[in-house]
Residue frames as qw, qx, qy, qz and C-alpha x, y, z in Angstrom:
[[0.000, 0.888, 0.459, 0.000, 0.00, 0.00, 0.00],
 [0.428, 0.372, -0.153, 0.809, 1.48, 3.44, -0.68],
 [0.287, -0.282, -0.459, 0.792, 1.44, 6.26, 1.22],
 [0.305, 0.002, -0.235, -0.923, -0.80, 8.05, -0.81],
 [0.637, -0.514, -0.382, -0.429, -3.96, 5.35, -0.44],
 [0.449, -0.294, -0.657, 0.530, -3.06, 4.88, 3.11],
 [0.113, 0.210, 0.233, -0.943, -4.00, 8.41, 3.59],
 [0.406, 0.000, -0.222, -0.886, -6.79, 8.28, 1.33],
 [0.509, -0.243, -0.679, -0.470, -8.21, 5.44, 3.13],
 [0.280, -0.154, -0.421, 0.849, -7.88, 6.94, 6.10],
 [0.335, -0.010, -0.148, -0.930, -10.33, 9.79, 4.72],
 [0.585, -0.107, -0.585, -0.551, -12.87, 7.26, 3.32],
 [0.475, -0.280, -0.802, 0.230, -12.98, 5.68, 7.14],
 [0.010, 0.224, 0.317, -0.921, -12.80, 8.98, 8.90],
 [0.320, 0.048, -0.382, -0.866, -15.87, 9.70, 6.72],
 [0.500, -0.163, -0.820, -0.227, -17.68, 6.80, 7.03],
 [0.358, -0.416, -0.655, 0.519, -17.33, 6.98, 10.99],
 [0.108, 0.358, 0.315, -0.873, -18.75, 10.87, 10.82],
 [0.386, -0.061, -0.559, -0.731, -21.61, 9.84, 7.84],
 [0.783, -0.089, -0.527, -0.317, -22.81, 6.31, 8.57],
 [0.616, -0.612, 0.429, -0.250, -21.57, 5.67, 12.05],
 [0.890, 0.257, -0.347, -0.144, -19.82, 3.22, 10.55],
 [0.549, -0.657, 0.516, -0.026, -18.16, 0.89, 13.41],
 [0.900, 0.143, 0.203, 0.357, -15.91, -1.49, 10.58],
 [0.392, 0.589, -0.258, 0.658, -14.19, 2.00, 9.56],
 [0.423, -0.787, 0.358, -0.273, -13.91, 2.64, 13.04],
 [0.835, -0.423, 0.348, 0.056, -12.17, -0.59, 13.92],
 [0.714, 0.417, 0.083, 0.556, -9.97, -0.33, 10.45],
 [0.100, -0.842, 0.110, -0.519, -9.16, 3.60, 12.22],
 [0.605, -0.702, 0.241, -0.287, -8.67, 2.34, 15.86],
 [0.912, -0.016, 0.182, 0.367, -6.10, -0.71, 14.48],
 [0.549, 0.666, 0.037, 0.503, -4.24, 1.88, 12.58],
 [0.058, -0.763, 0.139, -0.629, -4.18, 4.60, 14.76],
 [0.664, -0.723, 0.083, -0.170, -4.13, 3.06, 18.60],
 [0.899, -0.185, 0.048, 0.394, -0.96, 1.29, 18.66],
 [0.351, 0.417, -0.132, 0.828, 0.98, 4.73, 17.37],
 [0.435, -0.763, 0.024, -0.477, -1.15, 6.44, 20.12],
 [0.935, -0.340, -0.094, 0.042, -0.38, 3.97, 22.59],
 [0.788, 0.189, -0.012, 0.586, 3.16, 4.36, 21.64],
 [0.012, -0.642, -0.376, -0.668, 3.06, 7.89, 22.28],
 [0.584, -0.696, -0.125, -0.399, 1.29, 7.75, 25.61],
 [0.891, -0.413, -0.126, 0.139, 3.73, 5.85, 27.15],
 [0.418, 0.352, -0.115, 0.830, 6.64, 8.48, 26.50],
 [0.052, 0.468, -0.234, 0.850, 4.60, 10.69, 28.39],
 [0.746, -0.506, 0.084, -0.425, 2.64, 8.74, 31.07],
 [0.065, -0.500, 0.735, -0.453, 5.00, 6.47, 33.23],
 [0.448, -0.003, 0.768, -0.457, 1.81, 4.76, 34.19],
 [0.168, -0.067, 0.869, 0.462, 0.26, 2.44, 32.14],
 [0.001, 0.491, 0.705, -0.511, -3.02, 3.10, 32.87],
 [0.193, 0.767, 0.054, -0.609, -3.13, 6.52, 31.70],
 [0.209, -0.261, 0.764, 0.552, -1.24, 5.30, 28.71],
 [0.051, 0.372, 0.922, 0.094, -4.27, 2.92, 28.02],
 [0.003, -0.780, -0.416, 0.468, -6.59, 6.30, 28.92],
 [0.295, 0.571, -0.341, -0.686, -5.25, 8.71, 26.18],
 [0.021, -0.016, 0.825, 0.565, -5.66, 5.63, 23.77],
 [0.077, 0.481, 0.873, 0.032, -9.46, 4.77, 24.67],
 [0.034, 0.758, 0.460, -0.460, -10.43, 8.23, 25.22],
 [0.043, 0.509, -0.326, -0.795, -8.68, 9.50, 22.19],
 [0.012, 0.156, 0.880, 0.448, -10.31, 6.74, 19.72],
 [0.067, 0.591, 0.761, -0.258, -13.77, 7.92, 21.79],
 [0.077, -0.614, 0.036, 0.785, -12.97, 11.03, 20.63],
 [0.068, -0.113, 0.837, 0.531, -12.35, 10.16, 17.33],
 [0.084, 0.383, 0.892, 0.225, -15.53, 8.49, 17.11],
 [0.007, 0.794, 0.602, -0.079, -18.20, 11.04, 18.55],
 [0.147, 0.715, -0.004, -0.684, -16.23, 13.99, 16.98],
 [0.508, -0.176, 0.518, 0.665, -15.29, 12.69, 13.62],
 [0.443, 0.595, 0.476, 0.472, -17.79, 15.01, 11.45],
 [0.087, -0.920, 0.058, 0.377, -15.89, 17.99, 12.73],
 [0.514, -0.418, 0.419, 0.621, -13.27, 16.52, 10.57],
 [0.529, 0.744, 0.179, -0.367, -12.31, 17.86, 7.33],
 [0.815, 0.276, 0.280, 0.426, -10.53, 16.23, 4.11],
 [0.218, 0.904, 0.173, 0.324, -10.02, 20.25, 2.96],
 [0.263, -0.904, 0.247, -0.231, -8.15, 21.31, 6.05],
 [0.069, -0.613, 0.772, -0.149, -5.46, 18.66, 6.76],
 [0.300, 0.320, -0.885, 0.156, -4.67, 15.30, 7.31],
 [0.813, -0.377, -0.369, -0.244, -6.38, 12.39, 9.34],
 [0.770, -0.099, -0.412, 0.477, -3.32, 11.79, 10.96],
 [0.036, -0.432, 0.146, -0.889, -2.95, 15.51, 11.72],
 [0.530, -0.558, -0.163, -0.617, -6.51, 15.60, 13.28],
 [0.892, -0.389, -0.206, 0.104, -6.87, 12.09, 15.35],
 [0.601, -0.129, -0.473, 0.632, -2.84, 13.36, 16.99],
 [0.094, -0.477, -0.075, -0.870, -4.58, 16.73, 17.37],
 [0.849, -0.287, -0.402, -0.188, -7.18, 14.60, 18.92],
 [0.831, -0.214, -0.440, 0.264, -5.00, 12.85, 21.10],
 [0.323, 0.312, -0.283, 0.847, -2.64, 15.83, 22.02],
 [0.545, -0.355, -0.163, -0.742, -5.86, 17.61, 23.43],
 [0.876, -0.438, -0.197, -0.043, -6.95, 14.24, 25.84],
 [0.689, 0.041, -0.353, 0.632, -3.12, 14.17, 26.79],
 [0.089, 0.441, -0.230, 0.863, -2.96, 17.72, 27.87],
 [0.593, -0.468, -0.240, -0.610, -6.40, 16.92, 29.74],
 [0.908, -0.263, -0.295, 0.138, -5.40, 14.08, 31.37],
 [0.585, 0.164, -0.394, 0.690, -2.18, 15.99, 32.60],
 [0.114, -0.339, 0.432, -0.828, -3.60, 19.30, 34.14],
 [0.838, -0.399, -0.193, -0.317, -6.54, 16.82, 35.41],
 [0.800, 0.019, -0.441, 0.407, -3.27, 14.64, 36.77],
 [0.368, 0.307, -0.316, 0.819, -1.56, 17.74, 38.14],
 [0.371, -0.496, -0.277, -0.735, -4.61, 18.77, 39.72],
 [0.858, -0.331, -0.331, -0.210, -4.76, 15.99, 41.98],
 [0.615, 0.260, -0.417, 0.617, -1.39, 16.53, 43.37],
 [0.406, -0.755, -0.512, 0.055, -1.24, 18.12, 46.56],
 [0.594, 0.261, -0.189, 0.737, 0.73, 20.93, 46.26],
 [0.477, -0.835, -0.274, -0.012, 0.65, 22.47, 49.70],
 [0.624, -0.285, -0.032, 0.727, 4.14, 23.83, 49.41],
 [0.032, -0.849, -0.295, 0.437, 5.19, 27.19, 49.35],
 [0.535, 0.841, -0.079, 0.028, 5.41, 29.83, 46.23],
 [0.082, 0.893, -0.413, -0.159, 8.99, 30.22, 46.88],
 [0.517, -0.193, 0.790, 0.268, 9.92, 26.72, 45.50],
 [0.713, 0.584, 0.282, -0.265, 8.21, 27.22, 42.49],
 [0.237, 0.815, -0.514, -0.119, 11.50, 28.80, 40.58],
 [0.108, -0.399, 0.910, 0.032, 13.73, 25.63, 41.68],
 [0.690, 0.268, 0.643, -0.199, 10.49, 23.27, 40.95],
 [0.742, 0.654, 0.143, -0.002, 10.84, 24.47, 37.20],
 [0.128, 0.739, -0.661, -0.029, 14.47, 24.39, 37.10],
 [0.505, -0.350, 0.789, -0.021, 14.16, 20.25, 38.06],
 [0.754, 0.499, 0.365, -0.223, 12.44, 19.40, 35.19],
 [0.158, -0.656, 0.617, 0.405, 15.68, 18.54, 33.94],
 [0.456, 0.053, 0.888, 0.015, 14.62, 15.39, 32.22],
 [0.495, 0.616, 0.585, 0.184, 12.05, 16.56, 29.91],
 [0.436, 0.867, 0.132, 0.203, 13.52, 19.86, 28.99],
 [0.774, -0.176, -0.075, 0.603, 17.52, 20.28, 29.16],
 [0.142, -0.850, 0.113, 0.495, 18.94, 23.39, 29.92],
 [0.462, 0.826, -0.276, 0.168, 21.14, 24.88, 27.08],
 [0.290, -0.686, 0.569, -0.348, 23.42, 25.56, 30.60],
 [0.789, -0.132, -0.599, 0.033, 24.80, 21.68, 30.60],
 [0.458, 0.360, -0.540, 0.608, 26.38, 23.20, 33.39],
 [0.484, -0.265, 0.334, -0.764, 22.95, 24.54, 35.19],
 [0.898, -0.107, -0.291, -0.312, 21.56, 20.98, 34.49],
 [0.594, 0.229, -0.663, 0.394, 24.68, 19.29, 36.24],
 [0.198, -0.559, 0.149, -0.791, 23.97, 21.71, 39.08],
 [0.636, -0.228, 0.034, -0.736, 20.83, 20.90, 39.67],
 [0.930, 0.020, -0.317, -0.184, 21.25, 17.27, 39.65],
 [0.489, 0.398, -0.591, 0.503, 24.33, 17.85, 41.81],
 [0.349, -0.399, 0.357, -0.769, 21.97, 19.16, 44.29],
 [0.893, -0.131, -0.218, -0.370, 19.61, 16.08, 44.31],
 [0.806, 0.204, -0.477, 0.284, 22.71, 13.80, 44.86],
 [0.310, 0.229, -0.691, 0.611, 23.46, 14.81, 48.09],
 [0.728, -0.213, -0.221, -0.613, 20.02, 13.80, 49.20],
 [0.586, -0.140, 0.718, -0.348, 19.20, 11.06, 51.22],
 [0.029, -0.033, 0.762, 0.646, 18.46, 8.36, 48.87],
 [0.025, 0.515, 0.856, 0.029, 14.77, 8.43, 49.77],
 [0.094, 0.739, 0.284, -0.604, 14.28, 12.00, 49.69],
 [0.143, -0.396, 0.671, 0.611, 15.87, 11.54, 46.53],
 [0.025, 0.340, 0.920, 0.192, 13.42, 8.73, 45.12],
 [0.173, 0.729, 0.576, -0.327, 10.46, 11.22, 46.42],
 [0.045, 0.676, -0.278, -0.681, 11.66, 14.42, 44.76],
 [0.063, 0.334, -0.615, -0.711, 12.12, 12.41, 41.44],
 [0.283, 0.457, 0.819, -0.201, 8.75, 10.62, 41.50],
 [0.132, 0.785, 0.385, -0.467, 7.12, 13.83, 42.32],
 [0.421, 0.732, -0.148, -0.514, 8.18, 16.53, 39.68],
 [0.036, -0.239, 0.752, 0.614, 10.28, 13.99, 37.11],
 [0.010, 0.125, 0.953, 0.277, 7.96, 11.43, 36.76],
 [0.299, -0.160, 0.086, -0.937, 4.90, 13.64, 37.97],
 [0.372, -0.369, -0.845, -0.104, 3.45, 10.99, 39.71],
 [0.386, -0.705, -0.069, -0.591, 0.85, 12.40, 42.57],
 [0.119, -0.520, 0.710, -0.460, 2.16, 12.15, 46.38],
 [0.754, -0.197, 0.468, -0.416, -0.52, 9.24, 46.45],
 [0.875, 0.418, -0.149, -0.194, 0.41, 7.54, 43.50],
 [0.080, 0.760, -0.480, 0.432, 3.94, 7.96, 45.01],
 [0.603, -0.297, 0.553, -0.493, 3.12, 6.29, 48.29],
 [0.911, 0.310, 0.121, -0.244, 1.59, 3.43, 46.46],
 [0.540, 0.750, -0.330, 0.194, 4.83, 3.45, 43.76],
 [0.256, 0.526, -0.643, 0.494, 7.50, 3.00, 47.02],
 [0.703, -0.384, -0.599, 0.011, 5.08, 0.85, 49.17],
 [0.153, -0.022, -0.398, 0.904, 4.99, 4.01, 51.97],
 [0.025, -0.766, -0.604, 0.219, 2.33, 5.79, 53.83],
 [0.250, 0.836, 0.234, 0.428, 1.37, 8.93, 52.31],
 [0.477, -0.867, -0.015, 0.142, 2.89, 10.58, 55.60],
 [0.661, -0.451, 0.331, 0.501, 6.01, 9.50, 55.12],
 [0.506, 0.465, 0.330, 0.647, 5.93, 10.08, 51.29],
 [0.208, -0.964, -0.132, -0.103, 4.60, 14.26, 52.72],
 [0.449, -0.859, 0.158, 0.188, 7.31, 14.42, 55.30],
 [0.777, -0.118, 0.349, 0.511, 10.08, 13.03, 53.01],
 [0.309, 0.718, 0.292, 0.551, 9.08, 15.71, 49.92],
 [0.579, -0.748, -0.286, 0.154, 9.28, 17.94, 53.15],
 [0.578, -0.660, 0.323, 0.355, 12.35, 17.54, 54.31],
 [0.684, 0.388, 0.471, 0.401, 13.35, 16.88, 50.83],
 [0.114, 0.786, 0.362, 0.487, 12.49, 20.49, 49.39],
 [0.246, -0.968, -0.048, 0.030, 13.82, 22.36, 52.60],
 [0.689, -0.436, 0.383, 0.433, 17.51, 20.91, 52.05],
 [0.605, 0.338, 0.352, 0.630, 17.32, 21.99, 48.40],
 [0.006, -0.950, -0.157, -0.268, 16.13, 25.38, 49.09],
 [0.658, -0.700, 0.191, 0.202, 18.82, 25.59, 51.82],
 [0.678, -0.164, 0.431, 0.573, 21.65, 24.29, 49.74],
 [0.412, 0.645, 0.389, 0.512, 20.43, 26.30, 46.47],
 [0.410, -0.890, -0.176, 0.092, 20.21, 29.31, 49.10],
 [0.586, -0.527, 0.390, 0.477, 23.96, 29.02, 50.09],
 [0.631, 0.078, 0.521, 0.570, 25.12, 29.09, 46.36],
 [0.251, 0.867, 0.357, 0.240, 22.96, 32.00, 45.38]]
C-alpha cells in the first residue's frame, strides 16, 4: 500500500465513521491509529493506565467527533494526533490537579528548574547543578523528589509506587524540598 492510499483510506474511514456511524471504519481507524497512540502515551505517562486512557479516550474522541473533521483542512493523521494531544494535555492538568501541592510559592523557581529530564537546559552546566543538588540527598528523599516533579506521579500515586504511607511520602518531599532550598540558598 502506498502512502498516498493509506492516507486516502484513512479519509474514506474517517468519513464513514462521521456519515454512517460506521463501526468497521472505526475498527480499520482504531487498528491503525491506537498502537501509534499507545506508543506515544507511554513516553509521556510512566503509568500504564493513563497510557491505556489517552488511547481509549482518544479513539472515543475520534468516534463522537469525527464530522468535525475535514478532508479540505489537513490530514487524518494531523486531526486524530490533534485529537489525542488535546486528551493528553487533559489528562495531565486533570493529573496535576490531583497533586497536593501544599508547598510554598517560593519553591516554584527551583520546581521548574528540576524538570531537567524533559527539557535540558542549554546551561549543561545549570543541568549538572541541579542534579548535583539532588545527589546529596538522602536516597529516599531523593526517590520522592524524582517521582514527584520527574515522573509527575501524585504524592498518592507515590506512596503506592515506594510501598509508603502517604505521611512518610509528605514528610520526606518535606524535608526533601527544605535541604534543596537551603543548599540552592547558600550558592545564590
Amino acid at each position: 500500500m502506498t502512502e498516498e492510499i493509506d492516507h486516502q483510506q484513512l479519509v474514506t474511514w474517517l468519513i464513514a465513521v462521521a456519515e454512517k456511524r460506521d463501526k468497521v471504519a472505526f475498527t480499520h481507524l482504531f487498528k491503525f491509529f491506537a498502537p501509534k497512540i499507545q506508543r506515544i502515551a507511554t513516553s509521556k505517562f510512566t503509568n500504564e493506565a493513563l497510557s491505556n486512557e489517552v488511547v481509549q479516550e482518544t479513539m472515543t474522541n475520534v468516534w463522537r467527533k469525527a464530522h468535525l473533521y475535514s478532508a479540505e483542512k489537513g490530514a487524518p493523521t494531523t486531526w486524530v494526533y490533534t485529537v489525542m494531544r488535546n486528551v493528553t494535555f487533559d489528562l495531565l492538568r486533570k493529573q496535576k490537579s490531583k497533586k497536593e501541592d501544599n508547598l510554598s510559592d517560593d519553591i516554584w523557581p527551583m520546581v521548574e528548574a528540576a524538570q531537567v529530564e524533559e527539557q535540558p537546559f542549554d546551561d549543561h552546566l545549570q543541568s549538572k547543578q541541579i542534579l548535583d543538588y539532588l545527589d546529596l540527598l538522602p536516597e529516599n528523599q531523593k526517590q520522592v523528589i524524582k517521582g514527584f516533579y520527574f515522573m509527575e506521579m501524585s504524592q498518592e500515586q507515590l506512596a503506592e509506587h515506594l510501598d509508603l504511607p502517604l505521611g512518610t511520602v509528605k514528610s520526606r518531599l518535606r524535608l526533601a524540598l527544605n535541604k534543596l532550598r537551603k543548599q540552592i540558598g547558600e550558592q545564590l
